[in-house]
C-alpha positions, -999 to 999 in steps of 0.1 A, spaced: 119 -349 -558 84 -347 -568 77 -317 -595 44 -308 -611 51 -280 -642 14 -268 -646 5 -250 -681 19 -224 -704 29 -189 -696 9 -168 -672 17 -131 -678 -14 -112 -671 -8 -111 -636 23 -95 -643 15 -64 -648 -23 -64 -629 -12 -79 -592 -41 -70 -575 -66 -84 -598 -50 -120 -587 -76 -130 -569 -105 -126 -597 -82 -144 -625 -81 -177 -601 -116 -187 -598 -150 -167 -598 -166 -161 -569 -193 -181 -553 -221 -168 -539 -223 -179 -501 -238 -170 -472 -221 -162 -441 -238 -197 -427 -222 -211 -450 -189 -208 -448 -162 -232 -430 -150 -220 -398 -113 -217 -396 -109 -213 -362 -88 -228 -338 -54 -244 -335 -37 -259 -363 -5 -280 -364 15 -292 -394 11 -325 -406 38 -351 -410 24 -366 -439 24 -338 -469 15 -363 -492 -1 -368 -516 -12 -334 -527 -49 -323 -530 -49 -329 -571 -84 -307 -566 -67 -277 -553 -35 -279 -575 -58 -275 -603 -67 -240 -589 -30 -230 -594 -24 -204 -626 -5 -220 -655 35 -217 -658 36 -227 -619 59 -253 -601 52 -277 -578 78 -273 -549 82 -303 -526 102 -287 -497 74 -280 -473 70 -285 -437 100 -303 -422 121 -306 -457 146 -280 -470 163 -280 -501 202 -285 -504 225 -254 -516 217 -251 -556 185 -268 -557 152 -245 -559 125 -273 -566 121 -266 -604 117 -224 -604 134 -207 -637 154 -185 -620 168 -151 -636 205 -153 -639 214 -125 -618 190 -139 -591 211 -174 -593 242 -157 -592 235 -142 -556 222 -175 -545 252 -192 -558 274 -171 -531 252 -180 -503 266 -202 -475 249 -222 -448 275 -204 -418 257 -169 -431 226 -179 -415 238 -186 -382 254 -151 -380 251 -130 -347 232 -108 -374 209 -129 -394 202 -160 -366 169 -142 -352 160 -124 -392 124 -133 -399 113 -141 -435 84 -127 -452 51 -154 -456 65 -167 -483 89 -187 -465 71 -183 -430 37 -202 -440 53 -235 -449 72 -242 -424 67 -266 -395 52 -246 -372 17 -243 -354 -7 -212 -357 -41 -202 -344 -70 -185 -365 -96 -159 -354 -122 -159 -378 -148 -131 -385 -167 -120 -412 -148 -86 -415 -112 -96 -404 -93 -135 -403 -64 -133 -377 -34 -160 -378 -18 -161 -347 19 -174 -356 44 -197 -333 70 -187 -358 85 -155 -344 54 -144 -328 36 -129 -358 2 -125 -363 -14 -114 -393 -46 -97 -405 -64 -106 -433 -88 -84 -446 -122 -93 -455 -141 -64 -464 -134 -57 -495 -108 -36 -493 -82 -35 -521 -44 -31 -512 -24 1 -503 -6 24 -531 29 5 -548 53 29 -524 31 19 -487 55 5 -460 64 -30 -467 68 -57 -444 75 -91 -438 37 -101 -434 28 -77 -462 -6 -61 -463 -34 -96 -472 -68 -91 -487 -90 -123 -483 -127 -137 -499 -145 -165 -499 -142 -188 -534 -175 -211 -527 -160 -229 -491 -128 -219 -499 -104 -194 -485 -87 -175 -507 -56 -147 -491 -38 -124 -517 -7 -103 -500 16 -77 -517 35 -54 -497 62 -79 -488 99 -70 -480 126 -86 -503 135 -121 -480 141 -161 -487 120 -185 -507 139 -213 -498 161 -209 -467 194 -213 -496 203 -181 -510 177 -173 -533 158 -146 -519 124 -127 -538 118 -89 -545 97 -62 -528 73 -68 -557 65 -109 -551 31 -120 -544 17 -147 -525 -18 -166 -524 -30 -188 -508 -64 -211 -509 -76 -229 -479 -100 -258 -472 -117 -273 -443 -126 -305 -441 -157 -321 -440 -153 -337 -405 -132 -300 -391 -102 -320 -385 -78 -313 -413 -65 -278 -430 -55 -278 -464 -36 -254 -483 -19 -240 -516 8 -212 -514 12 -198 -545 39 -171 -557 51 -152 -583 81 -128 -585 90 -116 -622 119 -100 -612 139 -132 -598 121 -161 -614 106 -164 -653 81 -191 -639 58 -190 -608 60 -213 -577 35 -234 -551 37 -252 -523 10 -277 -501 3 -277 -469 -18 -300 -445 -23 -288 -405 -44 -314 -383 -66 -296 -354 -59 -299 -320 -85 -284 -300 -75 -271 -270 -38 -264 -277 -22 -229 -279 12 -214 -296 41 -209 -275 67 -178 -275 92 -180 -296 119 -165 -279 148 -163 -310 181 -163 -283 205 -150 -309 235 -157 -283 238 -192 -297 252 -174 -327 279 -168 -307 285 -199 -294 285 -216 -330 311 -189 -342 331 -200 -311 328 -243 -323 340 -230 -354 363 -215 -350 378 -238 -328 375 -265 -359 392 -244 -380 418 -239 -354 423 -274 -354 420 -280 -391 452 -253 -392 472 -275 -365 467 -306 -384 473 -292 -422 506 -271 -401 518 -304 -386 516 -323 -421 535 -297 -436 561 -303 -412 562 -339 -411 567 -336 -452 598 -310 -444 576 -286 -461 584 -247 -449 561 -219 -452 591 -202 -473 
């Protein structure tokens, strides 16, 4: 498992969230000429690796390096190097892999945090006043905001995209967004609070063809260190996202298969017991 632990303590941002995006880098002075566009479709690479060593170096101190992006997902107990709080472990430790595939929870989106790193495509509307991703996963689409407007009061409506403010660092794209309903980090029972936030940085290459990206998060409340993940998307021009569709129905179906295993595990441990002249007195 690769892990990076970058620097010492970074508390500031603790108790100043929306100042997040000035403590990363200072602005850059561009013109609207300038700047990369974004636009178009984008697709997840299959080779994560290595990571930009440039854009890592953005990252705030005390931050982890979590190698379960794109196509990989951690085992139960394993949360790619984050200090987690005990009470926040202690949840995750009662988690199970059947929860997920409850009539319930099979179709549950997770906020950006979790969304954004996963193998799925997107499309991105650029303007100078607004940035849209258009999401295959779940049929999202966000709005990032690129006027200069700062983010809603603490107690505004939270959501699983969250409310995202973006500027322009030099050629990169930098996205800060609070607002986010408590949901997964990792897909294994550890889940972040209603106060996490998540940014991200963006760059174009030279040629247009690649998308590269940081996603950066910190959550005081469930983790005493913060967390990062890369991303790479290859453009293919011309392509489009598909509906999603989430059937929850083959919940039911997997109850049904397990049941029936269980069933059967009960037949064979029964019929033991009576081969062994065992009694259930």
């Amino acid at each position: 498992m690769i892990r990076a632990a970058i620097g010492a303590a970074f508390l500031t941002a603790l108790t100043a969230p929306s100042a997040l995006l000035a403590q990363q880098q200072p602005a850059t002075e561009v013109t609207q000429a300038d700047l990369p566009d974004l636009s178009g479709f984008w697709a997840p690479s299959r080779q994560q690796h290595p990571y930009n060593a440039d854009m890592v170096a953005k990252l705030p101190p005390n931050t982890v390096m979590m190698d379960d992006a794109s196509y990989i997902e951690f085992p139960m107990g394993e949360y790619g190097g984050l200090d987690v709080k005990p009470e926040a472990l202690a949840k995750a430790a009662q988690w199970r892999p059947a929860e997920a595939m409850k009539l319930t929870n099979v179709c549950r989106v997770s906020s950006v945090i979790y969304t954004m790193q996963g193998p799925f495509p997107f499309e991105i509307y650029q303007t100078p006043e607004m940035i849209v991703f258009k999401l295959e996963y779940f049929d999202q689409t966000r709005i990032i905001f690129m006027d200069g407007r700062p983010h809603p009061p603490k107690d505004a409506p939270h959501s699983n995209l969250g409310h995202s403010v973006g500027r322009w660092e030099g050629r990169d794209l930098v996205i800060e967004t609070t607002h986010l309903l408590p949901s997964t980090i990792t897909n294994n029972g550890l889940d972040h609070s209603e106060n996490a936030i998540f940014v991200e940085r963006y760059q174009l290459s030279d040629d247009g063809k690649t998308l590269e990206g940081t996603q950066w998060f910190t959550d005081p409340e469930t983790v005493n260190n913060n967390g990062a993940r890369y991303m790479k998307w290859n453009a293919q021009p011309g392509n489009y996202v598909y509906p999603y569709n989430c059937d929850p129905s083959f919940a039911v179906e997997y109850d049904q298969i397990e049941e029936g295993v269980a069933t059967e595990g009960e037949a064979e441990v029964t019929g033991a017991a009576q081969t062994m002249g065992v009694t259930g007195q």
